[in-house]
mmCIF file of the N, C-alpha and C atoms, coordinates in Angstrom:
data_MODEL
# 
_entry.id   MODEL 
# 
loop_
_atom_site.group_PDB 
_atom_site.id 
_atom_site.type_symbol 
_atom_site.label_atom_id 
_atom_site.label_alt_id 
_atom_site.label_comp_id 
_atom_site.label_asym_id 
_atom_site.label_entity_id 
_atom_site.label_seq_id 
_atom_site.pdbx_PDB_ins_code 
_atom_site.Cartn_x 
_atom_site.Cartn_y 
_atom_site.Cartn_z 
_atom_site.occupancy 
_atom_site.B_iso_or_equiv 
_atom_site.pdbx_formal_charge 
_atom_site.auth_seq_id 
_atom_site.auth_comp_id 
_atom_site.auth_asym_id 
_atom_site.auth_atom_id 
_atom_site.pdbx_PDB_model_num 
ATOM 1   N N  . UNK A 1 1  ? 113.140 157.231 95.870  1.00 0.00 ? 1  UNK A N  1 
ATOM 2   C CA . UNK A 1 1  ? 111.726 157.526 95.959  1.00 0.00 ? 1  UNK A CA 1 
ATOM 3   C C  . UNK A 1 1  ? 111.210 157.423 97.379  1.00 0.00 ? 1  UNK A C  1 
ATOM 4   N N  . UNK A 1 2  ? 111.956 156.949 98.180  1.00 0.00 ? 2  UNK A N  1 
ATOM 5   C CA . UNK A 1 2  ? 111.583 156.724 99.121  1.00 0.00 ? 2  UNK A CA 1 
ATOM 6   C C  . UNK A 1 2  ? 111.295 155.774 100.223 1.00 0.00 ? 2  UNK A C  1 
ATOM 7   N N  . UNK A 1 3  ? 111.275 155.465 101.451 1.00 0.00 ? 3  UNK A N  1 
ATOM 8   C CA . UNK A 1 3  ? 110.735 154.021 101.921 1.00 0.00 ? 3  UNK A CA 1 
ATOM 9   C C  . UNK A 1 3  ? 109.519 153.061 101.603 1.00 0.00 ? 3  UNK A C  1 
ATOM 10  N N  . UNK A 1 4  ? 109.367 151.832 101.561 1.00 0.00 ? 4  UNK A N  1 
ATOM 11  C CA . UNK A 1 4  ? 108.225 151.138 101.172 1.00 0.00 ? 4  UNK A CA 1 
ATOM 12  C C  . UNK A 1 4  ? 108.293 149.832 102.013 1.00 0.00 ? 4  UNK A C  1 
ATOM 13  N N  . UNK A 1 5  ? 107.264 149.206 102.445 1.00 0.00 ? 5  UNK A N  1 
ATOM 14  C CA . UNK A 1 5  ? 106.990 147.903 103.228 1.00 0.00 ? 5  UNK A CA 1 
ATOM 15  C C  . UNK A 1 5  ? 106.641 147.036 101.645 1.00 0.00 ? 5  UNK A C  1 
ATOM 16  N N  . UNK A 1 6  ? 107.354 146.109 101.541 1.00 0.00 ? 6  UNK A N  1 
ATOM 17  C CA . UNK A 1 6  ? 107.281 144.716 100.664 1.00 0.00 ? 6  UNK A CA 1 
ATOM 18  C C  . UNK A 1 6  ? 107.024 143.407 100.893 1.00 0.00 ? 6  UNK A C  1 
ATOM 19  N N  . UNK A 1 7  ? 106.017 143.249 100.384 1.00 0.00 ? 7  UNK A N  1 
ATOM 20  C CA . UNK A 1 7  ? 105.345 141.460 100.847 1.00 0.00 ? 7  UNK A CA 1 
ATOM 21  C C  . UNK A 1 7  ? 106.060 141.131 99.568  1.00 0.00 ? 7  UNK A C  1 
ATOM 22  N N  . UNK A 1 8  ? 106.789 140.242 100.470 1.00 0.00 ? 8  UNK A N  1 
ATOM 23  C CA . UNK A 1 8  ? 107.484 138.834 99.237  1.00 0.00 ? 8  UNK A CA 1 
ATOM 24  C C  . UNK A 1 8  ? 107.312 137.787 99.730  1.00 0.00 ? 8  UNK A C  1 
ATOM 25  N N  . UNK A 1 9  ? 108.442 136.509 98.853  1.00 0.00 ? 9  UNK A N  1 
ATOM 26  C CA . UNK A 1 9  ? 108.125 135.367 99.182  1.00 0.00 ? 9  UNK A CA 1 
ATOM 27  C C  . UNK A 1 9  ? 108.702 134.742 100.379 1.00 0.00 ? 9  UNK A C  1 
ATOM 28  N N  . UNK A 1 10 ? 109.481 135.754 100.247 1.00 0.00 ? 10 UNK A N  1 
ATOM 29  C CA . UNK A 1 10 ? 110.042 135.375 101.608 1.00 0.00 ? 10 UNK A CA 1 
ATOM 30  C C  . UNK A 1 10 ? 109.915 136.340 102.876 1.00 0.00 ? 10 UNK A C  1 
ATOM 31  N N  . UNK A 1 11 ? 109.018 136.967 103.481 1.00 0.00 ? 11 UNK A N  1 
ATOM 32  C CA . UNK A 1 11 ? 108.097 138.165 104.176 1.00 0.00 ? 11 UNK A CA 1 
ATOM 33  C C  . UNK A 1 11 ? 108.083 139.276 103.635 1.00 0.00 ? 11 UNK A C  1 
ATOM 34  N N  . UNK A 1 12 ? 107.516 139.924 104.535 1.00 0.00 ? 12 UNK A N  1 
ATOM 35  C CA . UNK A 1 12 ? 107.373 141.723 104.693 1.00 0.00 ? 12 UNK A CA 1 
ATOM 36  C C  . UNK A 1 12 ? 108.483 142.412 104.944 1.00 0.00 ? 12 UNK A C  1 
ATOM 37  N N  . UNK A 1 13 ? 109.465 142.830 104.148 1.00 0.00 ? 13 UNK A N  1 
ATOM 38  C CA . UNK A 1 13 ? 110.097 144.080 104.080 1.00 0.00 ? 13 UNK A CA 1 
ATOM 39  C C  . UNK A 1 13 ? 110.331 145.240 103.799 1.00 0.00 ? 13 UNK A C  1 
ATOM 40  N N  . UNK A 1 14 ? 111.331 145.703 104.745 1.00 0.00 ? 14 UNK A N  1 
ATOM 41  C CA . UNK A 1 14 ? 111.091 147.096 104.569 1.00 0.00 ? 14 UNK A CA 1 
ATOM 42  C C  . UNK A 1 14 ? 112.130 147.726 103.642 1.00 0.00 ? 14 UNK A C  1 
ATOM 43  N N  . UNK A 1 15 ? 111.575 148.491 103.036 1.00 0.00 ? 15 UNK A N  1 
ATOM 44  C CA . UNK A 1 15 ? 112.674 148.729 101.570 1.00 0.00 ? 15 UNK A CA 1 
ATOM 45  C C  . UNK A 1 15 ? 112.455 149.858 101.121 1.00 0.00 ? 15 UNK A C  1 
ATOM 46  N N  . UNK A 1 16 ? 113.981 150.168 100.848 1.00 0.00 ? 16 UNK A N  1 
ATOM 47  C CA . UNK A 1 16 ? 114.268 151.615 100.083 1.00 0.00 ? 16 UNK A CA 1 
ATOM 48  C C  . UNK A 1 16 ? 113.920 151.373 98.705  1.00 0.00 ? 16 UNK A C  1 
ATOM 49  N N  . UNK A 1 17 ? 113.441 152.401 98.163  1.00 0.00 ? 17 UNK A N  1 
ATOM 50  C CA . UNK A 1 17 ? 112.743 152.272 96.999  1.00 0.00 ? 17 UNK A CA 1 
ATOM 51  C C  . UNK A 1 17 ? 113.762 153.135 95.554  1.00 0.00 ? 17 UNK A C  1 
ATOM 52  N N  . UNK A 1 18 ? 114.032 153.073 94.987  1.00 0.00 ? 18 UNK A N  1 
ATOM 53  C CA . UNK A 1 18 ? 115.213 153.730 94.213  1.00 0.00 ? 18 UNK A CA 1 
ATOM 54  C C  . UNK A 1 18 ? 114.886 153.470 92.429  1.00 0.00 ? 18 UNK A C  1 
ATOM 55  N N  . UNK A 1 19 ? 114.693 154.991 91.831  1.00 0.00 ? 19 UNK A N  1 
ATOM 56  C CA . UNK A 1 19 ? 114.830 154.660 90.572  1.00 0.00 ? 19 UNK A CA 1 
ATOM 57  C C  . UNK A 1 19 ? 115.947 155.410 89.549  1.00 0.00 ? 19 UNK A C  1 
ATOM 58  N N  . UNK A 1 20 ? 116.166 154.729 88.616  1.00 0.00 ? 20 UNK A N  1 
ATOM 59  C CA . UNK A 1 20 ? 116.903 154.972 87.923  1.00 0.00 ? 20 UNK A CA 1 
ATOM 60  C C  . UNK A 1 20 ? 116.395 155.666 86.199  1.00 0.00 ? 20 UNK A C  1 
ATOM 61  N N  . UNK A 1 21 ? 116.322 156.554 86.048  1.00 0.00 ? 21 UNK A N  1 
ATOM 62  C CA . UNK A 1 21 ? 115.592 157.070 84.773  1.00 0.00 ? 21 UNK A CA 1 
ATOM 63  C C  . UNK A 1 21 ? 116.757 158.341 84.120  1.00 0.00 ? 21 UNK A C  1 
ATOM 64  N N  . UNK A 1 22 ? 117.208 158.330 82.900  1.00 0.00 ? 22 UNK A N  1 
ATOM 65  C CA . UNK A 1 22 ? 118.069 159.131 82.659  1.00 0.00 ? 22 UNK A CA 1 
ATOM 66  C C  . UNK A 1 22 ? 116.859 160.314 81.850  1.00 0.00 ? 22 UNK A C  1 
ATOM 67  N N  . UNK A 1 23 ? 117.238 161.265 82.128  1.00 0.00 ? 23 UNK A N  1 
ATOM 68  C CA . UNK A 1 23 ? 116.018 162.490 80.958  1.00 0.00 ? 23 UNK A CA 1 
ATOM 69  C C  . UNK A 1 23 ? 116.223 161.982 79.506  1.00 0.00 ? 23 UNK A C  1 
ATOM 70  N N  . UNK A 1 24 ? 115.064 162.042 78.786  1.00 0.00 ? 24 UNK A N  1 
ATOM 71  C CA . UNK A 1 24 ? 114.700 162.112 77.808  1.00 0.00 ? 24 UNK A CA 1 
ATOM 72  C C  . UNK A 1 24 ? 114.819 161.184 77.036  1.00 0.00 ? 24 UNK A C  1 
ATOM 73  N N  . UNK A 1 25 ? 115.005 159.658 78.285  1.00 0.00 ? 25 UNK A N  1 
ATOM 74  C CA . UNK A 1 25 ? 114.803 158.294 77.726  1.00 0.00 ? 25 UNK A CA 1 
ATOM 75  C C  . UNK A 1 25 ? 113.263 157.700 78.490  1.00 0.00 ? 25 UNK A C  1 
ATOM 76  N N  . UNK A 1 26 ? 112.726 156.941 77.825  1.00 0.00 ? 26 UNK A N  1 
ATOM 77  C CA . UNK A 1 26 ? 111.628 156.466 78.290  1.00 0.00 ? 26 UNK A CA 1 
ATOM 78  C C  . UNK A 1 26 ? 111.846 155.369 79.188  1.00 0.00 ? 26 UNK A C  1 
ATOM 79  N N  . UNK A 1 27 ? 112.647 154.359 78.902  1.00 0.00 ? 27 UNK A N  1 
ATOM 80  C CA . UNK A 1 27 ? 113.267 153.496 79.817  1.00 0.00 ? 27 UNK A CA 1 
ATOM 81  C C  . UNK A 1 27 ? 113.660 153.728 81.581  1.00 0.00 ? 27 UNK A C  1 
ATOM 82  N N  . UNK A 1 28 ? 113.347 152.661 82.173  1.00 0.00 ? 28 UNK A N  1 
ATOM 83  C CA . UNK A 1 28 ? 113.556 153.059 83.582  1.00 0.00 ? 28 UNK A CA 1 
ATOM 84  C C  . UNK A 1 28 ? 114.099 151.884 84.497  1.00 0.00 ? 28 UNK A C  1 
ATOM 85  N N  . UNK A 1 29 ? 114.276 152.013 85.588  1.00 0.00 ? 29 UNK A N  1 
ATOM 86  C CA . UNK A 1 29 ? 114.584 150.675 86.376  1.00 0.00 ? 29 UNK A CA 1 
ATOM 87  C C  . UNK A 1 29 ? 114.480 151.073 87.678  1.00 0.00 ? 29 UNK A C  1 
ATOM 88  N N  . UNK A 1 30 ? 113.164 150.369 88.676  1.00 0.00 ? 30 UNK A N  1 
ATOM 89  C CA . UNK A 1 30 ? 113.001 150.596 90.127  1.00 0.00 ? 30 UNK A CA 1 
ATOM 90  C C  . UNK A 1 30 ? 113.649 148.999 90.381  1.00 0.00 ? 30 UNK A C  1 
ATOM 91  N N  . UNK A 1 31 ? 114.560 149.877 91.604  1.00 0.00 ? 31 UNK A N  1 
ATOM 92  C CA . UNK A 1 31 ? 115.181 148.922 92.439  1.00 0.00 ? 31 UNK A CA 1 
ATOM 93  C C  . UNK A 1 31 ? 114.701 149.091 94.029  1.00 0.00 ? 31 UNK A C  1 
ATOM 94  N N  . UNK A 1 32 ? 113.598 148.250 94.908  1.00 0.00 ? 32 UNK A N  1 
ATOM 95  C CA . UNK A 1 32 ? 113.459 147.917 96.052  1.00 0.00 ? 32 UNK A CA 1 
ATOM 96  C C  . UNK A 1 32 ? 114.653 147.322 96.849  1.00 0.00 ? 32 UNK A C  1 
ATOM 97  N N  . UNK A 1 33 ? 115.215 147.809 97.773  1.00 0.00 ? 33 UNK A N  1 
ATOM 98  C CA . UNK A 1 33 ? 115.962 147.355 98.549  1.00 0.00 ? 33 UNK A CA 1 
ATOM 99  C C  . UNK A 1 33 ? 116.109 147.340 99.794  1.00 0.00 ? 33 UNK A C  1 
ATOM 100 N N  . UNK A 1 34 ? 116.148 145.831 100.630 1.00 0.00 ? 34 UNK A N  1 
ATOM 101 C CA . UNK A 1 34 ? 115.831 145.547 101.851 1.00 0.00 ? 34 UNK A CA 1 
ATOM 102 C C  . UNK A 1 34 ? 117.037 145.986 102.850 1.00 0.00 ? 34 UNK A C  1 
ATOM 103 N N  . UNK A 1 35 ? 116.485 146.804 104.108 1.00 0.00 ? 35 UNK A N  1 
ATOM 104 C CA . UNK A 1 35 ? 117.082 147.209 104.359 1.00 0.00 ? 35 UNK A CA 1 
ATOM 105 C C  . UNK A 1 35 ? 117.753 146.443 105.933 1.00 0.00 ? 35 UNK A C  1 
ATOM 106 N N  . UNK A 1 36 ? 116.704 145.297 105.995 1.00 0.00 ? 36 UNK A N  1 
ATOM 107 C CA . UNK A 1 36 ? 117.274 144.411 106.754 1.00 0.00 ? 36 UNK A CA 1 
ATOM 108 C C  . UNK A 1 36 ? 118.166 143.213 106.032 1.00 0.00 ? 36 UNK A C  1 
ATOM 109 N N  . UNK A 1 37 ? 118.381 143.409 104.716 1.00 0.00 ? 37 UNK A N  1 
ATOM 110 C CA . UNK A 1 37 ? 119.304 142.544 104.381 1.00 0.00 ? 37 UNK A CA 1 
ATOM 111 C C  . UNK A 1 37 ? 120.535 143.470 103.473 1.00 0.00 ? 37 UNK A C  1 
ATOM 112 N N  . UNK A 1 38 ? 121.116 144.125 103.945 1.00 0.00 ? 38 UNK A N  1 
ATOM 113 C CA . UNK A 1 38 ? 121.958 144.897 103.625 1.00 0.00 ? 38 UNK A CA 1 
ATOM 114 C C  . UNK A 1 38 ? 121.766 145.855 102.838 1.00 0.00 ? 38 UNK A C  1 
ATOM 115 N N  . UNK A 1 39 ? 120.362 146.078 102.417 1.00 0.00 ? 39 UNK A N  1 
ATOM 116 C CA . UNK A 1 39 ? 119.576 146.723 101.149 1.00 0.00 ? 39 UNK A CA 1 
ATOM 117 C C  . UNK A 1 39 ? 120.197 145.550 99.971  1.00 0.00 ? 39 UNK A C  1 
ATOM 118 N N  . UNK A 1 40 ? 120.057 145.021 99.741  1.00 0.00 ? 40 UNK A N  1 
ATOM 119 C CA . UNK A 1 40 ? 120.065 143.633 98.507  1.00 0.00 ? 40 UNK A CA 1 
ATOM 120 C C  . UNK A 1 40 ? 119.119 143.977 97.968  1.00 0.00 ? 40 UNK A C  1 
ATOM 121 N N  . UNK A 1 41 ? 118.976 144.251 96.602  1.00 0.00 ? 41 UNK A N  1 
ATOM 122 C CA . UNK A 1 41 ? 117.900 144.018 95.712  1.00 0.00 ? 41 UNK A CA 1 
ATOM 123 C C  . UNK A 1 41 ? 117.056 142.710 95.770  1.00 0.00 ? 41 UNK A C  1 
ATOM 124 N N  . UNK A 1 42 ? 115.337 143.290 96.357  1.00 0.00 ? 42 UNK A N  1 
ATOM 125 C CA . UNK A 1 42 ? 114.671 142.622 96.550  1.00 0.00 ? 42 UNK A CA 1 
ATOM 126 C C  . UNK A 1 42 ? 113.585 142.359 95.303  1.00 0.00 ? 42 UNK A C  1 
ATOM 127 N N  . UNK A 1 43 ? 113.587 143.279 94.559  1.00 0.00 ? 43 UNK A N  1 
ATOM 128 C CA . UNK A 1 43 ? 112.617 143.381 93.569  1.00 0.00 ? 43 UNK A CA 1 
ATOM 129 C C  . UNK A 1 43 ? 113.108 144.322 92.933  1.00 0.00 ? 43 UNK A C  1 
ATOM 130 N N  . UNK A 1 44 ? 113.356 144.073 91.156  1.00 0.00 ? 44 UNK A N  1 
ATOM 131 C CA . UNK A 1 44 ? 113.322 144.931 90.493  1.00 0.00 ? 44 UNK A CA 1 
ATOM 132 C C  . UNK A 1 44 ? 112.772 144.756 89.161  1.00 0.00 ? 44 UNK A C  1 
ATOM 133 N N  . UNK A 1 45 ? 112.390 146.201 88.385  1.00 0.00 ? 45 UNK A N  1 
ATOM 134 C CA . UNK A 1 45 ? 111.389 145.840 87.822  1.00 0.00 ? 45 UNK A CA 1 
ATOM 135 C C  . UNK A 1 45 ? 111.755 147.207 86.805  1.00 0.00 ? 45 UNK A C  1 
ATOM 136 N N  . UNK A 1 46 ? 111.724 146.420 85.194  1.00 0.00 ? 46 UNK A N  1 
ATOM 137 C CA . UNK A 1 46 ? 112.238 147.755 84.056  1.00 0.00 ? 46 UNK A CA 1 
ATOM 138 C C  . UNK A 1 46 ? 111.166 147.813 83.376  1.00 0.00 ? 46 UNK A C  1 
ATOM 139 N N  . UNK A 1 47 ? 110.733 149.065 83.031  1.00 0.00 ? 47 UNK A N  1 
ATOM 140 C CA . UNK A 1 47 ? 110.093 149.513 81.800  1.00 0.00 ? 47 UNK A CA 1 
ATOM 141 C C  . UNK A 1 47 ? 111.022 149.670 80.459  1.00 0.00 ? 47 UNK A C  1 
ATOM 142 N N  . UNK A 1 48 ? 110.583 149.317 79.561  1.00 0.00 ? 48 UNK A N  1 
ATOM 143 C CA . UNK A 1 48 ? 111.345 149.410 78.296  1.00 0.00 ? 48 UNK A CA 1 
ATOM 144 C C  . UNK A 1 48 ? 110.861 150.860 77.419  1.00 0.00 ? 48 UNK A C  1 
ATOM 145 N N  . UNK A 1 49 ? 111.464 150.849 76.003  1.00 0.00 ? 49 UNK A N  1 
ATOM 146 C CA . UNK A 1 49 ? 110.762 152.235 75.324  1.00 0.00 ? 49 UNK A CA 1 
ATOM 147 C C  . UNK A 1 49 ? 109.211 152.009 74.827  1.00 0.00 ? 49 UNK A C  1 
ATOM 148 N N  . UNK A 1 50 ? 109.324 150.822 74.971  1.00 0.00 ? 50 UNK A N  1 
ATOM 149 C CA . UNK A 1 50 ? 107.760 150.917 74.511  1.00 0.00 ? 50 UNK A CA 1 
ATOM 150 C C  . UNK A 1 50 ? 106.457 150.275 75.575  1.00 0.00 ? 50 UNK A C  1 
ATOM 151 N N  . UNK A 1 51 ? 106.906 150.661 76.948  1.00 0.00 ? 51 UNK A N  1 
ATOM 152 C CA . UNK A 1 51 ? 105.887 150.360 77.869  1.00 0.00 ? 51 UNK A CA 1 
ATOM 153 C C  . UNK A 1 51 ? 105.994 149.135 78.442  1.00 0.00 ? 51 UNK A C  1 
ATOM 154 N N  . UNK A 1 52 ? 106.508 148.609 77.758  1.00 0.00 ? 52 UNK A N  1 
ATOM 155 C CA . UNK A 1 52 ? 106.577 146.742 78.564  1.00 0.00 ? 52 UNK A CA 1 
ATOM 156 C C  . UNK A 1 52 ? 107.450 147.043 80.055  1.00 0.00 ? 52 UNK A C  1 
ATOM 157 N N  . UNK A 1 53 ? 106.809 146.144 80.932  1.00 0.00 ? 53 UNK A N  1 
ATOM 158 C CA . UNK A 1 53 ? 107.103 146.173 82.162  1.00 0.00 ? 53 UNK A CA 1 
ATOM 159 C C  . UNK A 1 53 ? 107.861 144.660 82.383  1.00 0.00 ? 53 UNK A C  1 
ATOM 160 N N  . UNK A 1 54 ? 109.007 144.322 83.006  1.00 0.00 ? 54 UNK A N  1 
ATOM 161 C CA . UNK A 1 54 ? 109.366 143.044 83.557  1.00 0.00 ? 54 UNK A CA 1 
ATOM 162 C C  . UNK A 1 54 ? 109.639 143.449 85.010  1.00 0.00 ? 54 UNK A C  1 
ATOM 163 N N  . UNK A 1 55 ? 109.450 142.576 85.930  1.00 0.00 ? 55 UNK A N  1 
ATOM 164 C CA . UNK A 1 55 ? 109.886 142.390 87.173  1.00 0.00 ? 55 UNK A CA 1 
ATOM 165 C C  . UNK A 1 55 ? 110.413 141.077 87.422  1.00 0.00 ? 55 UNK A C  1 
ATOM 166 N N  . UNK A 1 56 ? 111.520 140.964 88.368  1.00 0.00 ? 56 UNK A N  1 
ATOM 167 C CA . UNK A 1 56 ? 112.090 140.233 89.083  1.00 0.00 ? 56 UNK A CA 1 
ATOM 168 C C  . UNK A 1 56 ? 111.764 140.305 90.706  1.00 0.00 ? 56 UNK A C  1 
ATOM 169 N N  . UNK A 1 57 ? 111.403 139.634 91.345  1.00 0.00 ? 57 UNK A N  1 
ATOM 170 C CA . UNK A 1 57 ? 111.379 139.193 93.062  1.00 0.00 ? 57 UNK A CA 1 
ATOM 171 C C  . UNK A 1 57 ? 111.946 137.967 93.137  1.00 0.00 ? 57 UNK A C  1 
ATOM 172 N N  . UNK A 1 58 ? 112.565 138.723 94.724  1.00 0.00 ? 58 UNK A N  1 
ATOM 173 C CA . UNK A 1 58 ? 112.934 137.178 94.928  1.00 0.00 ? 58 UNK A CA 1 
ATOM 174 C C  . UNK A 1 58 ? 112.516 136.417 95.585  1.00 0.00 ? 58 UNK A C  1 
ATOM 175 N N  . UNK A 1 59 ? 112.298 135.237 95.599  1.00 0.00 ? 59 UNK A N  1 
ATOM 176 C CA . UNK A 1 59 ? 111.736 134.302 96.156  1.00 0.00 ? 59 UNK A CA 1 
ATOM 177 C C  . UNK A 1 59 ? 112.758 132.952 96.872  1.00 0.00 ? 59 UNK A C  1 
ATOM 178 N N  . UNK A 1 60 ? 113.923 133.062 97.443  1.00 0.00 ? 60 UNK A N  1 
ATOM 179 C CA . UNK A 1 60 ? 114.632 132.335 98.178  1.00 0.00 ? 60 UNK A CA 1 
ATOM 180 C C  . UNK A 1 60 ? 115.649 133.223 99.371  1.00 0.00 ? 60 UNK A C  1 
ATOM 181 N N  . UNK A 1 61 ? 116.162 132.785 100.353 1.00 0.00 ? 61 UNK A N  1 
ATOM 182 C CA . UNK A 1 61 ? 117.189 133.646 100.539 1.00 0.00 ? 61 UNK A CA 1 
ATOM 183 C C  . UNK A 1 61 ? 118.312 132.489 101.040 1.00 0.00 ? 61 UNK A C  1 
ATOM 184 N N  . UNK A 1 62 ? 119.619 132.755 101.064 1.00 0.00 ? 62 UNK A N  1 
ATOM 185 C CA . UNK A 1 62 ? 120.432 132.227 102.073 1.00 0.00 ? 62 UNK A CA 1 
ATOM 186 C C  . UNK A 1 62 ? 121.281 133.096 102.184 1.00 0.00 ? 62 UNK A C  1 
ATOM 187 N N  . UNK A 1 63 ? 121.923 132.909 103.606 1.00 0.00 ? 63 UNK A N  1 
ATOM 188 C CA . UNK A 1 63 ? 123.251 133.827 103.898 1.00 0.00 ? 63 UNK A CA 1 
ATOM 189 C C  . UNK A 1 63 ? 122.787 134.791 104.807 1.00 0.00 ? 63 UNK A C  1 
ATOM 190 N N  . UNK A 1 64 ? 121.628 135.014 105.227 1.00 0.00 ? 64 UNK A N  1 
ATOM 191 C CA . UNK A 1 64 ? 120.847 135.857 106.024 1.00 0.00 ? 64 UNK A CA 1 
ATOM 192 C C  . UNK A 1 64 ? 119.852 135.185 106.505 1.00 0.00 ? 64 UNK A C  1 
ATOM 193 N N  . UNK A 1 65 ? 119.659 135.780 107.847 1.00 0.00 ? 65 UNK A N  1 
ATOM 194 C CA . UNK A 1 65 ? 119.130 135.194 109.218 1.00 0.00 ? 65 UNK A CA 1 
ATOM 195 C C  . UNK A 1 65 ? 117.605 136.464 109.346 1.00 0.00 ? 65 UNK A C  1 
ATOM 196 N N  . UNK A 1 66 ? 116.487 136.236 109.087 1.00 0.00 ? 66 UNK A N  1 
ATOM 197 C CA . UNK A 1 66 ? 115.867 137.369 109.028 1.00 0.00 ? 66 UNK A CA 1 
ATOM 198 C C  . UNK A 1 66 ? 114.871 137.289 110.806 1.00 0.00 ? 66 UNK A C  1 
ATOM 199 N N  . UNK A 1 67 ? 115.087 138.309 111.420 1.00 0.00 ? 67 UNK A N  1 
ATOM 200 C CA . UNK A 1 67 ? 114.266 137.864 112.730 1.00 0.00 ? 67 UNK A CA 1 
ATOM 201 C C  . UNK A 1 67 ? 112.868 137.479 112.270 1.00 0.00 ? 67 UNK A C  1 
ATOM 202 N N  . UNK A 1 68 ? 112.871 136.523 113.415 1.00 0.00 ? 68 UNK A N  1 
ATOM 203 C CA . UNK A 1 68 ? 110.905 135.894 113.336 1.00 0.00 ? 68 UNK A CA 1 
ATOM 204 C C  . UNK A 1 68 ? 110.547 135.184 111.955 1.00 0.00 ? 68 UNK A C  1 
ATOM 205 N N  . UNK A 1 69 ? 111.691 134.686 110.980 1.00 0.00 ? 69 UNK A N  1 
ATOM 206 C CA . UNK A 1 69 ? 111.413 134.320 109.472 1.00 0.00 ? 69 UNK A CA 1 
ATOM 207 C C  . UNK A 1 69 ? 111.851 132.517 109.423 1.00 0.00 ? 69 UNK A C  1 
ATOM 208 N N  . UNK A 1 70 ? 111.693 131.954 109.032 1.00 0.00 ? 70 UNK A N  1 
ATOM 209 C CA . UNK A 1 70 ? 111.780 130.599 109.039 1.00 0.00 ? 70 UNK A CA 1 
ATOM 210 C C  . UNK A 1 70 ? 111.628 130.182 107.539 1.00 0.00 ? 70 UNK A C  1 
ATOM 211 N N  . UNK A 1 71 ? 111.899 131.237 106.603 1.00 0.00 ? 71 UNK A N  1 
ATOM 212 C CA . UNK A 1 71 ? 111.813 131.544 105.160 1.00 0.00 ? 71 UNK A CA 1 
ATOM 213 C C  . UNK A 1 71 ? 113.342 131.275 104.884 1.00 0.00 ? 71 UNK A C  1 
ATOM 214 N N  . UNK A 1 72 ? 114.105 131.742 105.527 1.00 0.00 ? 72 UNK A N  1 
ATOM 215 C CA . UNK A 1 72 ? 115.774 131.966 105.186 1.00 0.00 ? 72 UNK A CA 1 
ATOM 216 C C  . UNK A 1 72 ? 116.542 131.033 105.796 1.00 0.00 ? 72 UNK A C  1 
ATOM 217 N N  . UNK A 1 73 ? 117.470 130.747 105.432 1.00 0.00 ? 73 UNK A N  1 
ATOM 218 C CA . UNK A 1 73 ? 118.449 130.015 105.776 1.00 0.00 ? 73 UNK A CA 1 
ATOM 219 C C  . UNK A 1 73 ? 120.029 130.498 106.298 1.00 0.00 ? 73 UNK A C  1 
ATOM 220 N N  . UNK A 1 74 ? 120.666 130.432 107.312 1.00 0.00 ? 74 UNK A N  1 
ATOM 221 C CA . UNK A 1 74 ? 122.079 130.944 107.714 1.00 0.00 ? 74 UNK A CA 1 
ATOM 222 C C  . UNK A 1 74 ? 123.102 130.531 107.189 1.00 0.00 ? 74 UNK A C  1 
# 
């Protein structure tokens, strides 16, 4: 779908935006992915067949060093 800037819990990233929808199912799944962290799924978030929405964000990181962030851990 395209690029997108993402406020999380752990800053502002910048993220490829990606969905997954097969035809002529109602079901879906957007996957945000940071593209300063290898594109890692930063947020994702399914619609089901009957409209219900869940999302996941994340809210910790380790293993990545994010410039100017004091959120993450090396």
């Amino acid at each position: 779908l395209g690029e997108e800037f993402l406020e999380t819990p752990i800053g502002r990233l910048n993220t490829v935006k990606i969905i997954r929808h097969k035809p002529g199912e109602k079901e879906n799944i957007i996957f945000w992915c940071a593209d300063e962290l290898n594109y890692l799924p930063v947020k994702v978030e399914t619609t089901d067949s009957e409209g219900s929405i869940t999302t996941a964000m994340i809210t910790t990181l380790s293993g990545f060093t994010l410039p100017n962030d004091s959120h993450s851990s090396p």
